[in-house]
ZABA-320352 format. One line per field, with one value per atom (N, C-alpha, C): residue number from 1; z, y, x; atom name. Coordinates in steps of 0.05 Angstrom, whole numbers. Last residue first. Example, Ala and Ser with C-alpha at 12.3 -4.5 7.8 and 13.67 -1.06 7.14 Angstrom:
ZABA-320352
num: c(2;2;2;1;1;1)
c3: c(142;143;157;156;156;156)
c2: c(-45;-21;1;-114;-90;-66)
c1: c(257;273;258;264;246;264)
atomo: c(N;CA;C;N;CA;C)
end
This chain:
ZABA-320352
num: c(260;260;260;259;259;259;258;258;258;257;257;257;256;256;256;255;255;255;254;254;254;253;253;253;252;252;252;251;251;251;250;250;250;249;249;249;248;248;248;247;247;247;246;246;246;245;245;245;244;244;244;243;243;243;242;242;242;241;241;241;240;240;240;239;239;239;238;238;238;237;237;237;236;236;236;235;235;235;234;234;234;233;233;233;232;232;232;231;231;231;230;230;230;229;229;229;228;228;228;227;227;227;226;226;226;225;225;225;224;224;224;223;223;223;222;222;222;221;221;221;220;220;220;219;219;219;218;218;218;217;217;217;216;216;216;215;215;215;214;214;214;213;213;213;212;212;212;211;211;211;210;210;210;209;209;209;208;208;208;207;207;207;206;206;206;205;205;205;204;204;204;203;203;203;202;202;202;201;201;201;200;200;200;199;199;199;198;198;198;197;197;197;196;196;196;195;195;195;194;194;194;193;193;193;192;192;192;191;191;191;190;190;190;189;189;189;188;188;188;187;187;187;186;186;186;185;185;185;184;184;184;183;183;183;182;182;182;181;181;181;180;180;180;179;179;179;178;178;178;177;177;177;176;176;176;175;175;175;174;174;174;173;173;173;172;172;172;171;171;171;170;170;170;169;169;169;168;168;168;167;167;167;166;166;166;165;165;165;164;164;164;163;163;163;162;162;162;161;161;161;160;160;160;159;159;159;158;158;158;157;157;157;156;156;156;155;155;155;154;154;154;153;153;153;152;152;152;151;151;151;150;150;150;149;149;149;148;148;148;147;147;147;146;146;146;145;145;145;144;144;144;143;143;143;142;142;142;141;141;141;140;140;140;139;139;139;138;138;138;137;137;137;136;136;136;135;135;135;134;134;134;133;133;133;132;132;132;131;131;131;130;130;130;129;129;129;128;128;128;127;127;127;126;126;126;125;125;125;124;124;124;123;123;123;122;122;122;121;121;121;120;120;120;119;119;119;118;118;118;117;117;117;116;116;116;115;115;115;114;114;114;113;113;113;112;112;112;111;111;111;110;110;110;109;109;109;108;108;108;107;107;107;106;106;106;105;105;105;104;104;104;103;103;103;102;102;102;101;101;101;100;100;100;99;99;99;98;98;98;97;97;97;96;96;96;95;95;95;94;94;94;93;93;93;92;92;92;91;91;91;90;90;90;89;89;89;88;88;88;87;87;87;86;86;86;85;85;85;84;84;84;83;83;83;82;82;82;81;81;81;80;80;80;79;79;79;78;78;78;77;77;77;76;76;76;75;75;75;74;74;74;73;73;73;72;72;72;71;71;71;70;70;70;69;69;69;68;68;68;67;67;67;66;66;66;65;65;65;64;64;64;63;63;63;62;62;62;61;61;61;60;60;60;59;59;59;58;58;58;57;57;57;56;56;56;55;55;55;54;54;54;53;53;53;52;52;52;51;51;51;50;50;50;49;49;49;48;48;48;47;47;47;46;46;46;45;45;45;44;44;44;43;43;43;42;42;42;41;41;41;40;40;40;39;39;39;38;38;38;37;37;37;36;36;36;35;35;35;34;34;34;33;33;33;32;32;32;31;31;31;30;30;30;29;29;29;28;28;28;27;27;27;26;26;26;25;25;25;24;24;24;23;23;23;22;22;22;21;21;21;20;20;20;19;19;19;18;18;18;17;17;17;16;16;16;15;15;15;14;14;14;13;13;13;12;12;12;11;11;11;10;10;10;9;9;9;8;8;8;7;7;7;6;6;6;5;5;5;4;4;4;3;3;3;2;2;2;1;1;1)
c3: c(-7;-6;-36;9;4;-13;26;0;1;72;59;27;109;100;82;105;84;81;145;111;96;184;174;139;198;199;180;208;174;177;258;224;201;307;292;266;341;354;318;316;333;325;263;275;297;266;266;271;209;228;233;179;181;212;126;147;154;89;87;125;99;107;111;68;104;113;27;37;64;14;7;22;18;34;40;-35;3;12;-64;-76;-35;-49;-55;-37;-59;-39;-34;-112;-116;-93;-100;-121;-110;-40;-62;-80;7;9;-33;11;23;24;-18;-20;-8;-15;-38;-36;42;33;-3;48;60;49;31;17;31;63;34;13;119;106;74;103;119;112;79;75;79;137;110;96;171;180;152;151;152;155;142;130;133;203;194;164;218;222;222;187;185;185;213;183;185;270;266;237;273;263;267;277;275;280;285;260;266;355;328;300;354;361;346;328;322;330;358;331;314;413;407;371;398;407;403;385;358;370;424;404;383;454;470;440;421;430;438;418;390;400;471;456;435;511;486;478;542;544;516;535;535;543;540;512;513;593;579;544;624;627;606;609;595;601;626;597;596;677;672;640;667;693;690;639;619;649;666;651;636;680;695;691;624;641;665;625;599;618;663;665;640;658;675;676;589;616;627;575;575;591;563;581;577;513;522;536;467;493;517;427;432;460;406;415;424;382;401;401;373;363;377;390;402;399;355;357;377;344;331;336;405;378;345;437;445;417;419;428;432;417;394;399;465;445;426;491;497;480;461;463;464;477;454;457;535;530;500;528;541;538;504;487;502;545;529;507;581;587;566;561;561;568;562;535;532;596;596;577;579;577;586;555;571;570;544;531;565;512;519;517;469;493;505;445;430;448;484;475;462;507;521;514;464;474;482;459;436;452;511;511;492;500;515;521;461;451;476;485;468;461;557;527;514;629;606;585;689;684;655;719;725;698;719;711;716;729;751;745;685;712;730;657;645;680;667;643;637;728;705;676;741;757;738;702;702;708;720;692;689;773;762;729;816;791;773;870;862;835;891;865;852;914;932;905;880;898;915;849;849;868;828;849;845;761;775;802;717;728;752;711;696;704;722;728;717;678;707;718;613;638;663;569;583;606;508;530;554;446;468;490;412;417;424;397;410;425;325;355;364;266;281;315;233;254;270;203;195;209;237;218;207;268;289;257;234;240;260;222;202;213;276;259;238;295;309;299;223;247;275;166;183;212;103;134;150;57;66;107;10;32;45;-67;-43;-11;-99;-99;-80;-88;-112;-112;-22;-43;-74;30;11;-12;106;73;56;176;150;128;236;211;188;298;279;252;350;346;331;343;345;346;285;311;318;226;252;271;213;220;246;158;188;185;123;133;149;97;113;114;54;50;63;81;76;61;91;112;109;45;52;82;45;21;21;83;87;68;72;85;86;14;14;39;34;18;23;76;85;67;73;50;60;109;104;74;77;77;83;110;109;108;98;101;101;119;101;112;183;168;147;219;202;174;265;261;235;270;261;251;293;269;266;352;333;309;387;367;348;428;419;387;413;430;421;389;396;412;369;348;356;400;398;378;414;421;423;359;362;380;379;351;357;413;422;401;377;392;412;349;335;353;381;379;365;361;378;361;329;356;369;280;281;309;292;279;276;317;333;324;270;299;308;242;227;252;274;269;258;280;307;295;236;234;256;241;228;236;280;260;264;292;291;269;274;302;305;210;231;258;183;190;209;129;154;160;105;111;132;62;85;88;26;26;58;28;29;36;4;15;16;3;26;24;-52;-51;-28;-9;-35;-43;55;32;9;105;85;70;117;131;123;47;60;75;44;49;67;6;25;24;-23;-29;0;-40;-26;-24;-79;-71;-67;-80;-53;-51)
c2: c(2471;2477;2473;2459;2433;2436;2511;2501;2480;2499;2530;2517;2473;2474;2482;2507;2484;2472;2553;2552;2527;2524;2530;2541;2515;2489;2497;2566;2544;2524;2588;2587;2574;2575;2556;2566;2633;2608;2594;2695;2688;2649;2751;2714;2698;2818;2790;2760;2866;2846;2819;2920;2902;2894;2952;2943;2918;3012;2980;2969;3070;3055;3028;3075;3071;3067;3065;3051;3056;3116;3100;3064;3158;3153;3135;3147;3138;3146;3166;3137;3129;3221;3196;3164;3262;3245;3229;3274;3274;3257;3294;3267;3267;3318;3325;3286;3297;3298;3302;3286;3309;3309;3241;3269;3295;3208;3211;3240;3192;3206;3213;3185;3217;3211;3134;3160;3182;3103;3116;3138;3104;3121;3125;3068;3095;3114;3023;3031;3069;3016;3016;3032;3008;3026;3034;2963;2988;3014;2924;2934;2960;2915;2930;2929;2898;2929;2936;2852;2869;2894;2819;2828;2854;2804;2827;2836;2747;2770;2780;2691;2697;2736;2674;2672;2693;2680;2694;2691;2626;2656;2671;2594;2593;2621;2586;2595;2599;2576;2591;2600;2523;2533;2575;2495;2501;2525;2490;2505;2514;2452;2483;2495;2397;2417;2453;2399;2397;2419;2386;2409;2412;2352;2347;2374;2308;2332;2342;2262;2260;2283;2297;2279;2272;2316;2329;2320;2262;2272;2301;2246;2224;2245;2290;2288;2259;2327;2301;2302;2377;2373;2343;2404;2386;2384;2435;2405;2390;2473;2468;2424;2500;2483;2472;2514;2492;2490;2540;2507;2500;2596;2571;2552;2612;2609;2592;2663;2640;2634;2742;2719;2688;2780;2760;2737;2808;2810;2797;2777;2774;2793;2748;2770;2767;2682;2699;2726;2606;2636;2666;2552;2576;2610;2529;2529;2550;2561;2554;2540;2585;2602;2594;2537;2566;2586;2498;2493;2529;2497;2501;2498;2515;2527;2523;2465;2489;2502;2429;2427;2449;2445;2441;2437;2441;2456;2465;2374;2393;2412;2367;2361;2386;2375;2392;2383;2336;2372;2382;2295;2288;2327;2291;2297;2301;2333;2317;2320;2365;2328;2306;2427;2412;2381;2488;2475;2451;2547;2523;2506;2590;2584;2558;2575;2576;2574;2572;2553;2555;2630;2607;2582;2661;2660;2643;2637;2635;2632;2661;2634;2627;2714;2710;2675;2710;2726;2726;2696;2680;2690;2709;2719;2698;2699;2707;2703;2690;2712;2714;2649;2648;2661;2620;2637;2629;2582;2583;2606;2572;2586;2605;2529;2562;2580;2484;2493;2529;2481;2468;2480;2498;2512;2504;2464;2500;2505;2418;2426;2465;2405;2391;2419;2398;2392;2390;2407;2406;2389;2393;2417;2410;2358;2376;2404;2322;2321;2349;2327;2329;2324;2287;2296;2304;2299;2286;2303;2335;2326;2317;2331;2342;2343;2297;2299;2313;2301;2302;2310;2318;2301;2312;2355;2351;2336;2310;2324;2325;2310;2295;2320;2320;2330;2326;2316;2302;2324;2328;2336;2323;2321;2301;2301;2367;2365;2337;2344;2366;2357;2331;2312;2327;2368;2352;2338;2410;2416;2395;2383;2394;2385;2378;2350;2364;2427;2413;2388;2461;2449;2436;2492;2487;2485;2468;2475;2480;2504;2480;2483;2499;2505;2489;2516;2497;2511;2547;2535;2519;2567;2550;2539;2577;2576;2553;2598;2589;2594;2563;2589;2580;2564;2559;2581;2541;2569;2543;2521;2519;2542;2524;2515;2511;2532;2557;2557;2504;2502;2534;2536;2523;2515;2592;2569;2568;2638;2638;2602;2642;2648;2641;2676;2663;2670;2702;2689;2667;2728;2745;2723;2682;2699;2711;2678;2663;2669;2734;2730;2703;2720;2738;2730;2669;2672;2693;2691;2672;2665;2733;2739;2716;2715;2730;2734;2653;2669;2686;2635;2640;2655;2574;2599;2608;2520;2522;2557;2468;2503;2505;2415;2419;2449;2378;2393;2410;2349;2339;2358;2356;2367;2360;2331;2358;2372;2292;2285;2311;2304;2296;2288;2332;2344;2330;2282;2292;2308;2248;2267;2270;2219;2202;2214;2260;2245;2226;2270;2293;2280;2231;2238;2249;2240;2222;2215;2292;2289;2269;2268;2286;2293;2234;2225;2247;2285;2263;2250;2349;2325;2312;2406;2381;2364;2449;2455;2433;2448;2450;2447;2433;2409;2420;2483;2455;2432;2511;2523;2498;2491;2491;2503;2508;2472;2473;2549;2541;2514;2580;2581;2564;2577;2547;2554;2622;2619;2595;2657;2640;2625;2715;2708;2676;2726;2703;2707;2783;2767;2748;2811;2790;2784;2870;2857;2839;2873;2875;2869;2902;2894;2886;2887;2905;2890;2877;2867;2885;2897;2911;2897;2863;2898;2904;2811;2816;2852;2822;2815;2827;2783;2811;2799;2732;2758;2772;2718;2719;2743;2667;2695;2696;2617;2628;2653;2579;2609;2606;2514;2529;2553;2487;2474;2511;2466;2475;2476)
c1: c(856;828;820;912;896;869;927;929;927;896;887;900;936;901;896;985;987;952;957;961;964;948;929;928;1006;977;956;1012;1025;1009;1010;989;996;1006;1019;1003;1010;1001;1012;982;994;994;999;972;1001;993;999;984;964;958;976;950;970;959;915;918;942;933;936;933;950;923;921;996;1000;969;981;1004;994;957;942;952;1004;983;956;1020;1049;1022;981;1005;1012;973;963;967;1002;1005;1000;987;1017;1021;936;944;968;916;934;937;860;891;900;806;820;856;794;771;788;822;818;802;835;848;840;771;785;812;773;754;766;804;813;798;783;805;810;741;740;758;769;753;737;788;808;798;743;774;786;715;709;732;753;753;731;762;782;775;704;716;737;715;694;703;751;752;739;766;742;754;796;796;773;817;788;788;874;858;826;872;891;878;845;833;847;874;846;834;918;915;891;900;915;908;878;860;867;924;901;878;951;957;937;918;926;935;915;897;900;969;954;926;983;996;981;974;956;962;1030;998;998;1059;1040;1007;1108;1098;1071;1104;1110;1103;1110;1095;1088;1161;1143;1118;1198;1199;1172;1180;1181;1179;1199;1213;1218;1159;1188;1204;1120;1117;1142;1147;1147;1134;1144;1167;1177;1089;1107;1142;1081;1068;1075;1107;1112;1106;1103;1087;1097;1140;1133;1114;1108;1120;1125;1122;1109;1123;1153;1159;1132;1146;1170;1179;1078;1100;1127;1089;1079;1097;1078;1090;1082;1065;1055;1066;1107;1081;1057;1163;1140;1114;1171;1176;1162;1149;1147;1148;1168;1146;1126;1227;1211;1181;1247;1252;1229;1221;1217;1219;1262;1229;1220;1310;1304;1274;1305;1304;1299;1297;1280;1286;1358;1331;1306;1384;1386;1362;1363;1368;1370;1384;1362;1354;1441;1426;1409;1484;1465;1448;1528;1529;1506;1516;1514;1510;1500;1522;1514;1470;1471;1485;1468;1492;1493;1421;1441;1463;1382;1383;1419;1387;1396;1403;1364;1395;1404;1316;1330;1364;1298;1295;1316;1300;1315;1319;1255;1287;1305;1216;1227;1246;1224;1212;1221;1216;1229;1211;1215;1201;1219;1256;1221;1204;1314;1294;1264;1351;1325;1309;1384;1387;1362;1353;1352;1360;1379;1393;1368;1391;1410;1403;1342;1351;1376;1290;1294;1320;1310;1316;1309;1341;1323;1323;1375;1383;1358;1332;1364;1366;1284;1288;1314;1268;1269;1282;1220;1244;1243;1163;1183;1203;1104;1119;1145;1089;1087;1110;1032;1064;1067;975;995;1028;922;952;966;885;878;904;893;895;892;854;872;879;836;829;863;881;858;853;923;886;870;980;963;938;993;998;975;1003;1007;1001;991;1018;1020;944;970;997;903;927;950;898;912;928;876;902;925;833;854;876;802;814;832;804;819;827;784;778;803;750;788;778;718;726;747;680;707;709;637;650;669;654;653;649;657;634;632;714;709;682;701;717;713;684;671;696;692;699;689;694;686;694;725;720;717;708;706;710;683;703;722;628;643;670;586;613;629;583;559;570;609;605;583;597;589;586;658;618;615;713;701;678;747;718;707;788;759;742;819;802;782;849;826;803;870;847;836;909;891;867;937;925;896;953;943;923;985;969;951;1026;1011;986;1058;1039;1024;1114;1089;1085;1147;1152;1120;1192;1154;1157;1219;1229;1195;1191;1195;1206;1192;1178;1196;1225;1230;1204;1206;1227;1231;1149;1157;1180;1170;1168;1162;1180;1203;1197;1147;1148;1167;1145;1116;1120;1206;1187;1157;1240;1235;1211;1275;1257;1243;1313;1290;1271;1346;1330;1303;1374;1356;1334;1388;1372;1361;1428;1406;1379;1458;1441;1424;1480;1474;1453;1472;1491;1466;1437;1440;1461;1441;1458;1460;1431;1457;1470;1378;1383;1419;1352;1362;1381;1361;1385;1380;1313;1350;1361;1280;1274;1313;1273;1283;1289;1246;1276;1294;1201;1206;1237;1160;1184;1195;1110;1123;1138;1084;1103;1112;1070;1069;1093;1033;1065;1049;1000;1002;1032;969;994;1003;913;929;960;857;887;893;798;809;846;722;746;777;669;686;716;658;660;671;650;673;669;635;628;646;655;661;659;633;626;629;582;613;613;536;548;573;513;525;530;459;475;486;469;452;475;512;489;468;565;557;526)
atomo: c(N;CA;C;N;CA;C;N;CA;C;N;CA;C;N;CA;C;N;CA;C;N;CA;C;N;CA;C;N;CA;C;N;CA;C;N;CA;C;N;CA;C;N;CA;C;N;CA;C;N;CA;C;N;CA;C;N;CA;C;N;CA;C;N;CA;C;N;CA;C;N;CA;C;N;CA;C;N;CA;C;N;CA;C;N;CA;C;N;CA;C;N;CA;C;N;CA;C;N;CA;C;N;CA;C;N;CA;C;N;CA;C;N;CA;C;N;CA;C;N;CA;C;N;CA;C;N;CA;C;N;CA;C;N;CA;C;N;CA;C;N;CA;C;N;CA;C;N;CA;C;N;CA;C;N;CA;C;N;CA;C;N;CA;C;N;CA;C;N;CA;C;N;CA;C;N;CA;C;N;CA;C;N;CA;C;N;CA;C;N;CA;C;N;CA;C;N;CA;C;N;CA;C;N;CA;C;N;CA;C;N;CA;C;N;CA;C;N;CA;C;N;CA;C;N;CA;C;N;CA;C;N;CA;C;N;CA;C;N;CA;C;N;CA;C;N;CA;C;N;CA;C;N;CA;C;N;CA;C;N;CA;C;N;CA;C;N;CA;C;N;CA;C;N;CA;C;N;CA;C;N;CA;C;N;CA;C;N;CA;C;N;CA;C;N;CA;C;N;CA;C;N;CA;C;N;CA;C;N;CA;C;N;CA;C;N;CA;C;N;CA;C;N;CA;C;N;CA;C;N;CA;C;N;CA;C;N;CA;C;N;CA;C;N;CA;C;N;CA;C;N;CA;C;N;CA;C;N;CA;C;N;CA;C;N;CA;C;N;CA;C;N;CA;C;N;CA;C;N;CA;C;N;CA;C;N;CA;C;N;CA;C;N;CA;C;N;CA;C;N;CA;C;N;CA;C;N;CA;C;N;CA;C;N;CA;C;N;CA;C;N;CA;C;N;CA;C;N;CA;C;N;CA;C;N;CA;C;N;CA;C;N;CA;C;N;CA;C;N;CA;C;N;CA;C;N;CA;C;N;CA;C;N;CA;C;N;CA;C;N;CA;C;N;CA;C;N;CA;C;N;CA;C;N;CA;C;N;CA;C;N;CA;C;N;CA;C;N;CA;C;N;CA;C;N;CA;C;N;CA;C;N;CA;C;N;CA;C;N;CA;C;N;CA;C;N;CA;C;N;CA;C;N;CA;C;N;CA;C;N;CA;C;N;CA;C;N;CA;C;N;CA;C;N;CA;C;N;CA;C;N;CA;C;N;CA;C;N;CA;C;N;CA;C;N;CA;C;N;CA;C;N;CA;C;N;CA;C;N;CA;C;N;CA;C;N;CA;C;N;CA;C;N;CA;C;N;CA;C;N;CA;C;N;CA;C;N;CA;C;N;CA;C;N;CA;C;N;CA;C;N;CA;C;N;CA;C;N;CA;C;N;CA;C;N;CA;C;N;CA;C;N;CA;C;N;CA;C;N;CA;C;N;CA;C;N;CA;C;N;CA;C;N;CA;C;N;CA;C;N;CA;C;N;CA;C;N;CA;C;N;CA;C;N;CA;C;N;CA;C;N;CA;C;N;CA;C;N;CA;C;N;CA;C;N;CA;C;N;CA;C;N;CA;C;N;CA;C;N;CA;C;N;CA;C;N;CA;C;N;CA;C;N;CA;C;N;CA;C;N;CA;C;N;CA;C;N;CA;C;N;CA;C;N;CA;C;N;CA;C;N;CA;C;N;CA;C;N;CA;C;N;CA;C;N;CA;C;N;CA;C;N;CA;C;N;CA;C;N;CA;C;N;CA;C;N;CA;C;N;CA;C;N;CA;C;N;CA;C;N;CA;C;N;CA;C;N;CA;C;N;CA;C;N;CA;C;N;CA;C;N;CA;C;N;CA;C;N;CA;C;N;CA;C;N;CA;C;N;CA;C;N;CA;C;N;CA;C;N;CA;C;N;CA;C;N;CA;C;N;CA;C;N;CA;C;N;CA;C;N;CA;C;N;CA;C;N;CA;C;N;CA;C;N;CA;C;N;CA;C)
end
C-alpha cells in the first residue's frame, strides 16, 4: 500500500456487533419449487435468471462487520474503501455490477410503455389490484399463486425476488408501486438498470456511523464495569453489543469482501 492510511474506527475503538441481512436467498429455492419447467425457463430468460442459479449464499455478520471497521476515507463518495492486509481495496458499482451481473446503466427516459384500459393486466390478475403491501404479504401471494398464464407468473416471480433478495428490506415496508407498475411490460422491466437502484440501496445501508456506535458501546461498557456487580456483568455486557440490519443486496458485498 505504500503510504500510511487511517482507519475511520480506529482499531482500539473497534467494538463487537451483531448484523442480520433483510434479504433472503431463501426466495431463489420457493421459486425454483413453485415454477413449472417452462416458467423456469422462462425465468432464465429475465434480467435476474442467471441469479437464480446463485449458490445457498449463507450471510457472515462477522465477516461483514470487521470489514466495515476497516474502512478509510474514500476518494468517490460513491464508493467504500478498506485497508486490509497492507492493501487498500475497494467496493464499487463495478464490484458489485460483476458480481451480479445486473444492468448499471443510467436510467431511461421511458420507463414503461402506454397501457390499455387496465383489464387483465398483471397487478389486477395476479396481486388482486393491491396497491399498499410488504414482503410478507408479497411472499403469501407468490406461494398461493396459481395461474396458466406463464408469463404472470414469472412477473410475479420477479417481484418476489427482486423485492426479498435484492432490495431486502424491513418487513413492514411498503413495495413501491414503480416496480410493478414496471412488470406491466416484461421487455420494459429487463431492461431498467436494477444493478444500479440496488447498489445504490446497499451502499447506503453499508455506510454506517461506525464511529458513534462505537462510542455508544464503548460508553456503556465502562459504566457497566464501574457501576454494576461482577456476577451481572457477563448478561450485561451482551445487551450492549451493538446490533444493526443492512438493508438492499449485501452478499454482493460479502462474496467482495472474500475476494479481498
Amino acid at each position: 500500500m505504500g503510504e500510511k492510511v487511517e482507519l475511520l474506527v480506529k482499531a482500539a475503538e473497534h467494538f463487537p456487533a451483531k448484523i442480520n441481512s433483510t434479504s433472503s436467498v431463501a426466495a431463489v429455492k420457493c421459486i425454483k419449487e413453485k415454477l413449472t419447467e417452462a416458467q423456469l425457463s422462462l425465468f432464465r430468460t429475465t434480467c435476474f435468471g442467471k441469479l437464480l442459479e446463485m449458490n445457498d449464499l449463507k450471510f457472515s455478520g462477522q465477516l461483514v462487520h470487521n470489514l466495515l471497521l476497516r474502512q478509510i476515507q474514500s476518494p468517490v463518495k460513491s464508493e467504500m474503501w478498506f485497508a486490509v492486509g497492507g492493501n487498500r481495496l475497494r467496493f464499487s458499482i463495478q464490484e458489485f455490477c460483476l458480481i451480479t451481473g445486473l444492468e448499471c446503466g443510467p436510467e431511461p427516459p421511458v420507463l414503461s410503455k402506454e397501457k390499455g384500459d387496465g383489464c387483465g393486466s398483471f397487478r389486477s390478475s395476479m396481486l388482486n389490484g393491491e396497491v399498499r403491501f410488504n414482503n410478507k404479504t408479497l411472499e403469501a401471494m407468490f406461494r398461493a399463486a396459481s395461474s396458466d398464464n406463464d408469463e404472470d407468473m414469472v412477473k410475479l416471480a420477479l417481484l418476489y425476488f427482486l423485492e426479498t433478495v435484492l432490495f431486502g428490506k424491513d418487513q413492514k415496508v411498503h413495495i413501491g408501486a414503480h416496480h410493478v407498475e414496471l412488470l406491466e411490460d416484461l421487455e420494459t422491466f429487463n431492461k431498467y438498470p436494477w444493478g444500479q437502484k440496488c447498489y445504490e440501496t446497499t451502499l447506503n445501508s453499508l455506510k454506517r456511523d461506525l464511529r458513534r456506535m462505537s462510542q455508544e458501546y464503548h460508553t456503556t461498557s465502562r459504566e457497566i464495569v464501574s457501576g454494576k456487580k461482577r456476577k451481572r456483568q457477563a448478561s450485561k455486557e451482551k445487551e450492549c453489543i451493538k446490533q444493526y440490519p443492512l438493508h438492499g443486496f449485501p452478499y454482493a458485498f460479502q462474496v467482495s469482501a472474500s475476494k479481498m
